[in-house]
matplotlib code that plots the C-alpha trace (Angstrom):
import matplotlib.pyplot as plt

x = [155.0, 155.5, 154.3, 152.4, 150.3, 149.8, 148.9, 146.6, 144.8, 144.5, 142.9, 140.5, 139.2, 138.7, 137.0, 134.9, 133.7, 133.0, 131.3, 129.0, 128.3, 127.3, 125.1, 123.7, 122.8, 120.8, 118.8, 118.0, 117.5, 115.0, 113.1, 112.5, 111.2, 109.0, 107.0, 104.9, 104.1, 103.1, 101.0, 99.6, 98.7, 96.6, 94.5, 94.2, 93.5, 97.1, 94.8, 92.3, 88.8, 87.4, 84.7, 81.2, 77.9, 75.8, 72.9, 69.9, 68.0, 63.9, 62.5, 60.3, 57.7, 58.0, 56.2, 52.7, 52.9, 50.1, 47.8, 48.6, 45.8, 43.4, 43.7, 40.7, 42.1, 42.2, 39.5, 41.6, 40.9, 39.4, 41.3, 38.5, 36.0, 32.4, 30.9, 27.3, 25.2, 24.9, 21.0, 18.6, 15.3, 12.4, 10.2, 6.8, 4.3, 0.7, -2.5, -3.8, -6.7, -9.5, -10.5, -12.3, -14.0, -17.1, -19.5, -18.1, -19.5, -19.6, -17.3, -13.5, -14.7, -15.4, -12.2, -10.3, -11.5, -10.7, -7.4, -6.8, -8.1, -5.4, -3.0, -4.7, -5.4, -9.4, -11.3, -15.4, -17.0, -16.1, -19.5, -18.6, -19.4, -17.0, -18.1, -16.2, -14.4, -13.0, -11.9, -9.5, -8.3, -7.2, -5.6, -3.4, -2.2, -1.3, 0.6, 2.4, 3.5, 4.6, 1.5, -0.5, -2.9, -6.1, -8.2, -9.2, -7.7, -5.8, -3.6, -0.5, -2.4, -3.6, -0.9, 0.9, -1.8, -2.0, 2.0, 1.4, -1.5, -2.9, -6.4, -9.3, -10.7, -14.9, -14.8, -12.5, -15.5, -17.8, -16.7, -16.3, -13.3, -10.8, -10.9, -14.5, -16.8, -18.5, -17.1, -18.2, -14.9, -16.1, -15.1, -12.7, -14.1, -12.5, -14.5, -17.8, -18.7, -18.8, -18.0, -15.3, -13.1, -13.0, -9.8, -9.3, -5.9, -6.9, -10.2, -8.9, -11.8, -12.8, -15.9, -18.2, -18.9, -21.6, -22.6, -21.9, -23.7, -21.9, -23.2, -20.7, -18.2, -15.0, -12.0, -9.2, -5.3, -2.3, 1.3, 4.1, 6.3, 9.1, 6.3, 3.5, 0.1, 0.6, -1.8, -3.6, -6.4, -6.3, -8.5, -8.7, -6.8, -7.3, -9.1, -8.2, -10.9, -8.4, -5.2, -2.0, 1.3, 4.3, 6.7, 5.6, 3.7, 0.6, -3.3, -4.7, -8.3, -10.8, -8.2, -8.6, -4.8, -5.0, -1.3, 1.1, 1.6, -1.0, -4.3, -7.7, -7.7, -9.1, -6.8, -6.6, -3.8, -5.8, -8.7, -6.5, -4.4, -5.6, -3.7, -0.6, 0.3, 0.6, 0.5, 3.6, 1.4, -1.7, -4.5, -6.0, -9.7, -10.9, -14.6, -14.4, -18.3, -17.6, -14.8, -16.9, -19.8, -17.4, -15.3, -18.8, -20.0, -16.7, -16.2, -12.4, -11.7, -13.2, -11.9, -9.4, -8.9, -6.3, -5.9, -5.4, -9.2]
y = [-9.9, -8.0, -9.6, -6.8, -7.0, -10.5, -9.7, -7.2, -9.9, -12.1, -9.6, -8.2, -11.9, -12.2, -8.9, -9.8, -13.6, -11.9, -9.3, -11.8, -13.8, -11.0, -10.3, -13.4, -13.8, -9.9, -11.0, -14.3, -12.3, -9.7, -12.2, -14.3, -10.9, -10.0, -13.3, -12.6, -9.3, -10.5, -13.4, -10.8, -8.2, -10.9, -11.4, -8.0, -4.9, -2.5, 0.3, 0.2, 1.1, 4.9, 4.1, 4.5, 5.3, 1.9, 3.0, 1.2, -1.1, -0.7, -2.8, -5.7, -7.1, -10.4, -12.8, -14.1, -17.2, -19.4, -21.3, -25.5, -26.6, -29.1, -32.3, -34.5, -38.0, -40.7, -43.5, -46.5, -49.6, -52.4, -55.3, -57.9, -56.7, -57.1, -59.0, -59.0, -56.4, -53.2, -53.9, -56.3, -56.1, -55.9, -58.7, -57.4, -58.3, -59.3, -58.7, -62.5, -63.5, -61.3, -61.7, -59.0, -56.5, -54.6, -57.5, -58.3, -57.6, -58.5, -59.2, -59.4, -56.2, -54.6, -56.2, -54.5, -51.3, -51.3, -51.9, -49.7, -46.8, -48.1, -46.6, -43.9, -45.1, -45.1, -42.1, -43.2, -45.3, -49.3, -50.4, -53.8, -52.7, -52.6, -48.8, -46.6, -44.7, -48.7, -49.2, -45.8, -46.9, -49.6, -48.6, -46.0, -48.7, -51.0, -47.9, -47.1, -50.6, -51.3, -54.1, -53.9, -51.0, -53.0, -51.4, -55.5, -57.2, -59.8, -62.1, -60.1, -57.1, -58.4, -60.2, -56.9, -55.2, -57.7, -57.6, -53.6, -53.7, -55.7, -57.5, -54.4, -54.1, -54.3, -50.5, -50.0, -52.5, -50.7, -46.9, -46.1, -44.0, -45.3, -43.6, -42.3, -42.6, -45.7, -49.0, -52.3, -54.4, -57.5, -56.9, -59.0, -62.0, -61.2, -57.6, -59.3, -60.2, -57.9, -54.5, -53.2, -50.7, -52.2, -50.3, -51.7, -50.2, -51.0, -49.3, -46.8, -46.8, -47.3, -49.0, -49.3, -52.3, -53.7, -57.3, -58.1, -53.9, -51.6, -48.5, -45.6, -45.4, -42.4, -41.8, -42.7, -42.4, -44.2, -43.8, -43.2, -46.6, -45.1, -45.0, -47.7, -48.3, -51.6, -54.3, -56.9, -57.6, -54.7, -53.2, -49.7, -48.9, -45.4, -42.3, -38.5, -36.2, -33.0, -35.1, -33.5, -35.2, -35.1, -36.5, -34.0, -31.2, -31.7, -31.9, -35.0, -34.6, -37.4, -40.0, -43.9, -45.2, -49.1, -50.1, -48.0, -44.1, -45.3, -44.2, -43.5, -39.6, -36.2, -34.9, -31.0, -32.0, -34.3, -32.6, -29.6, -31.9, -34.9, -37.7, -35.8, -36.2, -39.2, -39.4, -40.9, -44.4, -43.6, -43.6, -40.0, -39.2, -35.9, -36.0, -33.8, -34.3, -38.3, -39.0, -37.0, -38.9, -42.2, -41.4, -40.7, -44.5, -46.3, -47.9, -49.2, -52.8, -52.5, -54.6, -52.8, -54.8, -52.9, -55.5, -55.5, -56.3]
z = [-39.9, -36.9, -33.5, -32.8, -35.6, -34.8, -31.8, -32.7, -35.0, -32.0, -29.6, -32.8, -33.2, -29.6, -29.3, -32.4, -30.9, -27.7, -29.1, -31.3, -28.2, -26.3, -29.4, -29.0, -25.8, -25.8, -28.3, -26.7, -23.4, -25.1, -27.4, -23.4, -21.8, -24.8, -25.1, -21.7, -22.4, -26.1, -24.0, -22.1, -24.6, -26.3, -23.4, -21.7, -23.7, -24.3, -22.4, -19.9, -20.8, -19.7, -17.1, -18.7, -16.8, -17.6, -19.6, -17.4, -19.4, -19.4, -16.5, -18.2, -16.0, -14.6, -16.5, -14.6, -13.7, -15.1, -12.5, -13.1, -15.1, -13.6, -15.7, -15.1, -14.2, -16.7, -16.5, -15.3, -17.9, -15.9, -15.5, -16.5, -19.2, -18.0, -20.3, -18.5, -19.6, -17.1, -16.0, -16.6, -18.2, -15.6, -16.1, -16.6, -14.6, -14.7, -12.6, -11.0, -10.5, -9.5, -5.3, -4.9, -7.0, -8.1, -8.0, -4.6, -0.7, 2.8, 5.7, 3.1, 1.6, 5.1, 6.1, 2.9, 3.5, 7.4, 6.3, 3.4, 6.6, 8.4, 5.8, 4.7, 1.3, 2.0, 3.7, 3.3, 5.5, 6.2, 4.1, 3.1, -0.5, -3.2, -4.9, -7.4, -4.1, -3.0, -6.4, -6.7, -3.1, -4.3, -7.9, -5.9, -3.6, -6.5, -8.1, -5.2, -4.3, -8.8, -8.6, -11.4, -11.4, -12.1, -9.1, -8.4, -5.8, -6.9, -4.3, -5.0, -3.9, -0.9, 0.6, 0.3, 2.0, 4.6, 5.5, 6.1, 8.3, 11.2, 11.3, 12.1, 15.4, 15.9, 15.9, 13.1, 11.3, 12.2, 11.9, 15.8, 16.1, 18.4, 21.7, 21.2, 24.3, 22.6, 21.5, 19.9, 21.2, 23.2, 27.0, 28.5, 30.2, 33.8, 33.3, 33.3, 37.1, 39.8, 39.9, 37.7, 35.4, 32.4, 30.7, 27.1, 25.4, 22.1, 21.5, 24.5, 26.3, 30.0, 30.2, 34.1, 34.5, 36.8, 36.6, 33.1, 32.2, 31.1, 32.8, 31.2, 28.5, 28.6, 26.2, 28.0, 27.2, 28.3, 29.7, 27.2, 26.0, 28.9, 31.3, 30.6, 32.2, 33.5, 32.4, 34.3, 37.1, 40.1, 42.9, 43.8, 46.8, 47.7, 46.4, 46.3, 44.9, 44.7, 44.6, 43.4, 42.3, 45.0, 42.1, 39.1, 40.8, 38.6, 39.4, 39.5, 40.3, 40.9, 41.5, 42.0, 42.7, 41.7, 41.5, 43.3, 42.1, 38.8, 38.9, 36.5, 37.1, 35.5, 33.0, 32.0, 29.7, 27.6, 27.1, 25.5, 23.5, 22.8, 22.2, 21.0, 24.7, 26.9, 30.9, 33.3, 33.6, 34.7, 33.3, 31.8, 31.2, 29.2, 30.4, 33.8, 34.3, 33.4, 35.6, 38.7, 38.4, 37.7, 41.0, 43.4, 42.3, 42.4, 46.2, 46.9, 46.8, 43.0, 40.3, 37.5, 34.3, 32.3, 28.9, 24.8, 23.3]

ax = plt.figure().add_subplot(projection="3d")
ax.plot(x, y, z, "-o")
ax.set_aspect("equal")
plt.show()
C-alpha cells in the first residue's frame, strides 16, 4: 500500500474522532443551556398575559357588629351549706293579765288616758273612766306596738306605754292645756312668801304672787335650747315700759330685766305665732292688757322664781 493512502487513513480517522468529539461536546453544551430555560418555562408562562381591565367586584356591606351580650353572673356556690333554716317562726304571743279595763276607774285610769294624750293615741277628756273611746285608744296602741290587740291593759301594754311617755302633770289630769292662763300645778315653795313672779316652765305659766295668793295667771313662753331662760331665785332689777333691744333691734315693751339682758316682757311675736316661735332667753307674754297691768304693780327688788313644777 502506498504511504499516501496510509496516510490518508490516518488523517480520515483523526478527522473522524475529532469530529465525534466535537459532536459530543455540542450536544452536551446545548442539552446544559436548555435545562434553565426548560426550568423556567415551567414556572413562568412562555408569553406574558394581555393586560385586562379588573372587573370591580360588588361592594358587600361590612358585617354589623353585634353588641356583647350581658351574661348575668353566676351564683357563686357557698363554701359551707347553711344548714339553719332562713327565718325563724315568730313565737306567738298572748295578752296578760287584765290591769285595767271596762269595769275599771279612778286615778290609773286618769293616769292612762293623760298618757295615751301625750302620744296622741286619745283625744276626749282625761275622765278617769274607762268608756268605749279609752278602749279603741288603747287597741290602736297595742296594734301599733305588735302587743296583743285586746283593748285591756295588760302589764305588757303598760310598761310599753310607760317607757314612751313621762308621768302627767296636775293640768294634763285635769284637762288645762299647757300654757293656758290657768293652771292646777302646785307653786314652788320659794314662790310662796312675799312678793313674787312665779314662772313655772312646765305648765308655762307666770303666776303673781302675793303672800302665798296668786293674784293673776299669763301664758308665757321660753328661750330656745341655744338661748335658755335661766332657772332659779331672782329680783327685778330694772324696768323699761317702751324698751327696745340694742342687740336684736326688736320691741320689748313692758320690760322687768331680772338677770342680765333676760327679762318678762310684752311679746308681738308670740301673740301672732304662738309657740311655733321661741324668744333669745327672756321671758315672752301674749296678753298686752296682762303684762301692763302686771308691770304697773310689780316694784323692783321683787322676787323671780324661774323653775320645773
Amino acid at each position: 500500500m502506498k504511504k499516501s493512502t496510509i496516510g490518508a487513513m490516518v488523517l480520515a480517522l483523526l478527522l473522524g474522532s475529532f469530529a465525534l468529539a466535537y459532536g459530543v461536546g455540542e450536544a452536551s453544551a446545548q442539552l446544559s443551556s436548555r435545562e434553565p430555560r426548560a426550568a423556567l418555562a415551567h414556572d413562568q408562562p412562555t408569553t406574558s398575559p394581555s393586560p385586562t381591565t379588573p372587573t370591580p367586584s360588588p361592594t358587600k356591606p361590612a358585617p354589623t357588629a353585634k353588641p356583647p351580650q350581658a351574661t348575668a353572673p353566676r351564683p357563686k356556690p357557698s363554701s359551707k351549706p347553711s344548714s339553719k333554716p332562713s327565718s325563724k317562726p315568730t313565737p306567738a304571743l298572748h295578752a296578760g293579765r287584765t290591769l285595767l279595763g271596762p269595769r275599771t276607774s279612778g286615778d290609773r285610769v286618769r293616769d292612762l288616758q293623760a298618757r295615751l294624750k301625750q302620744i296622741a293615741w286619745y283625744f276626749a277628756d282625761v275622765t278617769g273612766t274607762y268608756g268605749p273611746v279609752t278602749g279603741s285608744a288603747v287597741r290602736g296602741f297595742q296594734a301599733k306596738r305588735e302587743i296583743p290587740v285586746t283593748g285591756l291593759v295588760d302589764q305588757r301594754t303598760l310598761d310599753r306605754l310607760y317607757a314612751m311617755t313621762r308621768t302627767p302633770t296636775d293640768d294634763e289630769l285635769h284637762n288645762i292645756a299647757v300654757g293656758s292662763a290657768s293652771t292646777r300645778t302646785r307653786l314652788d315653795a320659794r314662790c310662796l312668801t312675799g312678793r313674787a313672779l312665779c314662772i313655772d316652765k312646765t305648765s308655762r305659766t307666770l303666776r303673781w304672787v302675793v303672800d302665798g295668793e296668786v293674784r293673776s295667771t299669763l301664758a308665757v313662753r321660753f328661750g330656745a335650747s341655744y338661748s335658755p331662760t335661766r332657772e332659779g331665785v331672782f329680783h327685778v332689777g330694772w324696768k323699761s315700759a317702751n324698751h327696745v333691744s340694742k342687740l336684736y333691734g326688736s320691741a320689748m315693751p313692758f320690760a322687768m330685766f331680772f338677770s342680765g339682758g333676760q327679762a318678762v316682757h310684752y311679746s308681738s311675736d308670740f301673740a301672732a305665732r304662738g309657740y311655733y316661735g321661741a324668744s333669745h332667753g327672756c321671758v315672752n307674754v301674749r296678753d298686752y292688757d296682762g303684762i301692763r297691768s302686771l308691770f304697773n304693780q310689780v316694784v323692783l327688788g321683787d322676787k323671780v322664781v324661774v323653775y320645773w313644777s
